[in-house]
Structure formats: C-alpha cells, structure tokens
C-alpha positions in Angstrom: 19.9 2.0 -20.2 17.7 4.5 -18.0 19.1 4.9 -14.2 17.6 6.8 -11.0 19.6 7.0 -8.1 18.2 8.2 -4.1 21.4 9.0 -2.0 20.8 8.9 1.9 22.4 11.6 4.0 23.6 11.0 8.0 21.5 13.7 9.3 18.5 13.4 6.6 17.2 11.7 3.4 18.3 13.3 0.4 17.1 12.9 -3.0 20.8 12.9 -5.5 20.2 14.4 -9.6 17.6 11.4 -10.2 16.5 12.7 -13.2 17.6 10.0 -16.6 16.4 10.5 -19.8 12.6 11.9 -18.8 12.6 9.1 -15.5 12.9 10.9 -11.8 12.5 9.5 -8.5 9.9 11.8 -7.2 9.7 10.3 -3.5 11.5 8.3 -0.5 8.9 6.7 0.8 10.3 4.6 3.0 12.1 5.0 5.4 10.3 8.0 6.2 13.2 9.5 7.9 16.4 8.8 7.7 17.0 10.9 11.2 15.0 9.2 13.2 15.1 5.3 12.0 17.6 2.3 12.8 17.8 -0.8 11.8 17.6 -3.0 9.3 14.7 -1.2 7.1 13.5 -1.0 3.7 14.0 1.5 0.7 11.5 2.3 -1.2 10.8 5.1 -4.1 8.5 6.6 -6.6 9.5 7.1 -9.9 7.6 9.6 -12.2 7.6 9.4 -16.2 7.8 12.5 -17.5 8.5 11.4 -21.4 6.9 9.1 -23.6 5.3 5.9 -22.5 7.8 3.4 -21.8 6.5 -0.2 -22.9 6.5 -3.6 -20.5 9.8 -4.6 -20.4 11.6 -1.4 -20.7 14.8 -2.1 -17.8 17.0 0.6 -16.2 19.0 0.9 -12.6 17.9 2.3 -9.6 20.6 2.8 -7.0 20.7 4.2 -3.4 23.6 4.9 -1.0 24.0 5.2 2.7 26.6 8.1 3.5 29.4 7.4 1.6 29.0 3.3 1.9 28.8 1.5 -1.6 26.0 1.9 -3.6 23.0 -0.3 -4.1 21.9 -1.2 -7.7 19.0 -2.8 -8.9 17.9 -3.5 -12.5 13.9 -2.9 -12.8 11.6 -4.0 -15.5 9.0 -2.7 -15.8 5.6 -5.2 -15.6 3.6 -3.4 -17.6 3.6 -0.3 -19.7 4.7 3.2 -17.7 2.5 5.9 -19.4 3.5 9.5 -19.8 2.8 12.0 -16.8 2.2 8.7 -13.9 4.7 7.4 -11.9 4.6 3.8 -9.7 6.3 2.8 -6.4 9.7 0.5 -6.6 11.1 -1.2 -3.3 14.7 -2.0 -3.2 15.0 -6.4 -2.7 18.3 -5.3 -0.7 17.6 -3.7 2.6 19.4 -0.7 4.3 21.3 -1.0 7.3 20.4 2.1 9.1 22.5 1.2 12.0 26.2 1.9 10.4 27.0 5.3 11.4 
C-alpha cells in the first residue's frame, strides 16, 4: 500500500519525506500557515503522480502530524483514474487542532 505523509512544525508548516513509490505531496494548502492560524482548521494537500497511471480504486494512507502529537491516518481511494505527471487535492475528514501548543 502507497502512503504520503505532511508533518506540521510549531513555528512553520513542513512538508516530512512524502515521497512513496512515485506518489508525493507536493502542497499544504490549507492551513496556509501554520504560524499564524489557531483553531480548529482543516488539512488539506496536493498529491502529485510522478509514475504510472494509478487506476480508480487504487488506496494508500495519507498521514499528518501536529508537533510531536499522534499522527493522523486516512485511507484514500482514489475516484477515478490518477494519470501520470497530474496531481489532485485531498482534504483530511479529521480536523487539526491548531490551538495545542
């Protein structure tokens, strides 16, 4: 199974070694910035493709992490087909609490 992972960092958002057999999480794009944002807020990334064309159906995990809290896994299938070289957006169902220090 194929896994991404985006760690967040205290002072700024960082992206961790995303890269899983030819899958990379290319962008954070929300939050924008983990230094200026509070709260309750979503997580959201872009994953790129950079091997061959994954089919619908094709899962793997995506994880994130707030400092050193427990990570945040999610199994994604894919709706449709990924084609090599394009990427599409995931958001995270379980929200980060940007409050915890």
């Amino acid at each position: 199974m194929r896994s991404v992972a985006v760690t967040f960092m205290l002072a700024c958002v960082v992206v961790a070694d995303a890269s899983a057999q030819d899958l990379s999480v290319v962008a954070i794009t929300s939050p924008q910035s983990a230094c200026t944002t509070v709260g309750i807020e979503n997580v959201a990334i872009r994953v790129f493709n950079y091997g061959i064309t994954l089919p619908a159906g094709t899962a793997f995990n995506a994880s994130y992490r707030i400092n050193a809290g427990a990570p945040v896994t999610e199994l994604i299938v894919l709706a449709s087909s990924l084609i090599t070289n394009s990427n599409f957006a995931y958001t995270f169902t379980t929200q980060a609490n940007l409050s915890v220090p």
